[in-house]
C-alpha positions in Angstrom: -54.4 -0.4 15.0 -50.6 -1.4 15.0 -48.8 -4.0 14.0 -46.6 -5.5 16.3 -43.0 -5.0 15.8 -43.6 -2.5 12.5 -42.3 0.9 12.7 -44.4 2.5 13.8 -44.8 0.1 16.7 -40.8 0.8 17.7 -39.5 3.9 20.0 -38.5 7.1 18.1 -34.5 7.7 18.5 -33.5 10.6 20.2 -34.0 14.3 18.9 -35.7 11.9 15.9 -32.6 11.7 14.3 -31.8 8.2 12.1 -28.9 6.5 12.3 -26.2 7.7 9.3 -26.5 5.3 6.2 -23.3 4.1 5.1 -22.4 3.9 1.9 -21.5 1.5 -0.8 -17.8 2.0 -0.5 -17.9 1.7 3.9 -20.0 -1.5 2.8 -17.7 -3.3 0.9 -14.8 -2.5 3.3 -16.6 -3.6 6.0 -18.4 -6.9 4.1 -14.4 -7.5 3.3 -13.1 -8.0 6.6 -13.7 -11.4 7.3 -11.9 -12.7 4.1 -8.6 -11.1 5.5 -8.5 -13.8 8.2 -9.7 -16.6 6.1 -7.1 -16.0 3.6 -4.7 -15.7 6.5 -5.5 -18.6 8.3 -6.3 -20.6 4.9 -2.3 -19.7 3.9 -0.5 -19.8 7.5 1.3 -17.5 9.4 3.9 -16.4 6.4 1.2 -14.9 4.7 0.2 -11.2 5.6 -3.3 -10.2 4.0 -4.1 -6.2 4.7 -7.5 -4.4 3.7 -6.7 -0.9 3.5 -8.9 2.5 2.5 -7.3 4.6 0.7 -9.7 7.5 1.1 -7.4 8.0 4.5 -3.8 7.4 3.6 -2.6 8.3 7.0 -4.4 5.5 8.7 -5.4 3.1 5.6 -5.0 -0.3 7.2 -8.4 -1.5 9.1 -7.6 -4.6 8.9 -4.5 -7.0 8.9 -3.8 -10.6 9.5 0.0 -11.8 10.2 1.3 -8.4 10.1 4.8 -9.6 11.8 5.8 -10.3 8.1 6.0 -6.3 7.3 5.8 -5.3 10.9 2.5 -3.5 10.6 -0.5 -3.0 12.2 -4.2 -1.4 11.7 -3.9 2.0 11.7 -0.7 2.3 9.7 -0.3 4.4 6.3 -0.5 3.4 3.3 3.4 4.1 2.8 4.3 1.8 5.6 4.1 -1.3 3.0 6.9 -3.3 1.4 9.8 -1.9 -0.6 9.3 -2.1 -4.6 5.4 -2.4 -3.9 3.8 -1.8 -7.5 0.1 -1.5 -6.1 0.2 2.4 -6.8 1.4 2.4 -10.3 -2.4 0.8 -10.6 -3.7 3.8 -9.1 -4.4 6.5 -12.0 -4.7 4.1 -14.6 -8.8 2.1 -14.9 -8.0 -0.7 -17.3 -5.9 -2.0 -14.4 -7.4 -3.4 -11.2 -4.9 -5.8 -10.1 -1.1 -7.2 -10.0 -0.4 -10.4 -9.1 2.7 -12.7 -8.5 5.3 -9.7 -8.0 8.3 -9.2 -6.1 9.1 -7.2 -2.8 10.8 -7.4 0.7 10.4 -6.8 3.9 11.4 -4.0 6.3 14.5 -6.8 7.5 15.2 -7.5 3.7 13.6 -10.6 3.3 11.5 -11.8 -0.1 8.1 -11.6 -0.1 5.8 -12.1 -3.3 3.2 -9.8 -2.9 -0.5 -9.6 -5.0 -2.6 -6.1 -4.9 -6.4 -5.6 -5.7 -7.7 -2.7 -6.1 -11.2 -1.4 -5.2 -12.6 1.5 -7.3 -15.7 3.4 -6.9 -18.2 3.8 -9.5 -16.8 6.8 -11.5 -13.2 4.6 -11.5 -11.4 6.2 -8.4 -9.6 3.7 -5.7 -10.9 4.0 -2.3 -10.0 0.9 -1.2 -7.4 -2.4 -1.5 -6.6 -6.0 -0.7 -3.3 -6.8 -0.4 -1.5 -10.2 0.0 2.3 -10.4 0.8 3.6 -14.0 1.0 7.2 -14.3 3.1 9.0 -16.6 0.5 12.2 -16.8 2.8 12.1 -20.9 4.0 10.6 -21.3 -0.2 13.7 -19.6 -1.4 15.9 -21.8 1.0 14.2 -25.0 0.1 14.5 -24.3 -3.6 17.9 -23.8 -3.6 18.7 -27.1 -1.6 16.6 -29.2 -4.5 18.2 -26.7 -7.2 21.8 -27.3 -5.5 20.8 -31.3 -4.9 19.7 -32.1 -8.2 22.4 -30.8 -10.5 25.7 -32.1 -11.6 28.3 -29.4 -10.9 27.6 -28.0 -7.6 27.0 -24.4 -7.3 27.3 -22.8 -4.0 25.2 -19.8 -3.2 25.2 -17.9 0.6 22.0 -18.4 2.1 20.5 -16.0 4.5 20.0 -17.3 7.9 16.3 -16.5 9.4 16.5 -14.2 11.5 13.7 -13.1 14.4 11.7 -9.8 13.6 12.8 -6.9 16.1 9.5 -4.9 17.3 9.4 -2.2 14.8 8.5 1.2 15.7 6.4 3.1 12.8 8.5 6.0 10.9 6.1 9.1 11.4 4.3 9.3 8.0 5.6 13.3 7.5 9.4 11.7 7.9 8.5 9.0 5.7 7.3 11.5 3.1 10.2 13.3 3.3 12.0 10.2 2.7 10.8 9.1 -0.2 10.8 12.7 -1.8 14.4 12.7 -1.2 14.8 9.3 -2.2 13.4 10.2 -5.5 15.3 13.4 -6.1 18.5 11.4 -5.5 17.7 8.8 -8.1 17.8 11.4 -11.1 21.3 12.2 -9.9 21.1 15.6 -10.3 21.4 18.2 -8.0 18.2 19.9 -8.3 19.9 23.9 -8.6 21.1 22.3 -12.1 17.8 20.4 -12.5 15.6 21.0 -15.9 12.1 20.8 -16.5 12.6 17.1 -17.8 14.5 16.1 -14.5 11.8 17.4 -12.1 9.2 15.4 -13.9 11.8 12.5 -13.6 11.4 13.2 -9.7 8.0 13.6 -9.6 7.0 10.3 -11.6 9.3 8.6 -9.2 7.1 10.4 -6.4 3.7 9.0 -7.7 5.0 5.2 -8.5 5.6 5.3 -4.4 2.5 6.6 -3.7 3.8 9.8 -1.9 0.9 11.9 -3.2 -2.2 10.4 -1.8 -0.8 11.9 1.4 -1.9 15.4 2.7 0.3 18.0 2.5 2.9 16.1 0.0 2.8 18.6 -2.9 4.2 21.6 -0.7 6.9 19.2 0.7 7.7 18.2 -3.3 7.5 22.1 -4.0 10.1 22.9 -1.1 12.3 19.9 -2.2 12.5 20.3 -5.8 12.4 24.5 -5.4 9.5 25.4 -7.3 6.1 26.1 -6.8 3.0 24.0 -5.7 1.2 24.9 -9.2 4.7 23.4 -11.1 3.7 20.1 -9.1 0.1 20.0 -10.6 1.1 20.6 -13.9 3.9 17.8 -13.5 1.4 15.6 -12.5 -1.2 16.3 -15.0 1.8 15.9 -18.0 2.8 12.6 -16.4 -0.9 11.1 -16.4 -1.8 12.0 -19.5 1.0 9.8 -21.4 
């Protein structure tokens, strides 16, 4: 005789297969997602909270709250975030898992302090991350009226008006690679026909603070850029993360 309601009691699924098992990582993400819109609404509507999983760069953010402050959305990359982000400089190194309380802006140029958590699996490797980006432009404003209001000699400084966010389409991530690669090259101001070894591993730390290669497909577009060969780009890598 059977028990009511034990397994053996219930139907068998079809072709008796069992439903996939996630695992720990797809757990957390998952168990994760409501605390992106309690932080949101617990902060207001300047502060944008994203949960992204970095095992898919292309499309890392599941989940966003108030993402009119960078202009984002789920389903973004992981490149789409603010400029002067820090959160992959945490990437390659395990005694770090967070930084808090730093500066960046906004695609329109506006200040945002921004805090990154990251989420590593059991052998150290990120797969995952909570980010908060707080828009400090009405702060900043207030703070100079009381800094302006409470001294002696007056000091005038320019404010910057606020201004609306335009709709903002997303830069296709391979242009946005491309960007950044080139954006790196540029800042070792050195064409790269007279570049030496030195100035290509300039180029290619510069690469890996902005997170360029967690993206398919990014070392043959560093190769092309810089002229040498994929295997150069490993081996630049592998020099720079072991400093």
């Amino acid at each position: 005789m059977t028990v009511p309601g034990s397994q053996t009691d219930a139907p068998p699924m079809p072709g008796n297969q069992r439903p996939a098992r996630k695992g720990v990582e797809d757990r957390v993400l998952e168990a994760l997602r409501p605390l992106v819109e309690a932080i949101a609404l617990t902060f207001g509507h300047r502060c944008e909270v994203v949960l992204h999983d970095l095992r898919k760069p292309e499309q890392s953010i599941v989940a966003i709250a108030n993402g009119h402050v960078t202009g984002r959305t789920a389903g973004m990359s992981v490149l789409a975030g603010p400029s002067g982000d820090l959160g992959f400089q945490v990437l390659y190194r395990p005694d770090v898992d967070a930084v808090v309380n730093y500066r960046t802006s906004g695609p329109d140029g506006r200040q945002l302090k921004s805090t990154s958590v990251m989420l590593r699996d059991r052998r150290g490797n990120p797969y995952g991350a909570v980010c908060i980006n707080m828009d400090l432009t009405e702060a900043l404003m207030g703070k100079a009226f009381l800094d302006e209001f409470c001294m002696e000699e007056t000091i005038t400084t320019p404010l910057d008006r606020h201004v609306a966010l335009e709709p903002i389409t997303p830069e296709p991530v391979g242009h946005m690679v491309d960007r950044l690669i080139a954006e790196s090259i540029e800042a070792v101001r050195t064409p790269v026909a007279l570049m030496r070894k030195e100035d290509r591993m300039r180029a290619v730390e510069r690469m890996e603070a902005r997170g360029v290669f967690v993206m398919k497909g990014s070392i043959e577009r560093a190769a092309r850029a810089l002229n040498v060969s994929r295997f150069s780009i490993y081996n630049y890598l592998k020099e720079i993360r072991n400093r």
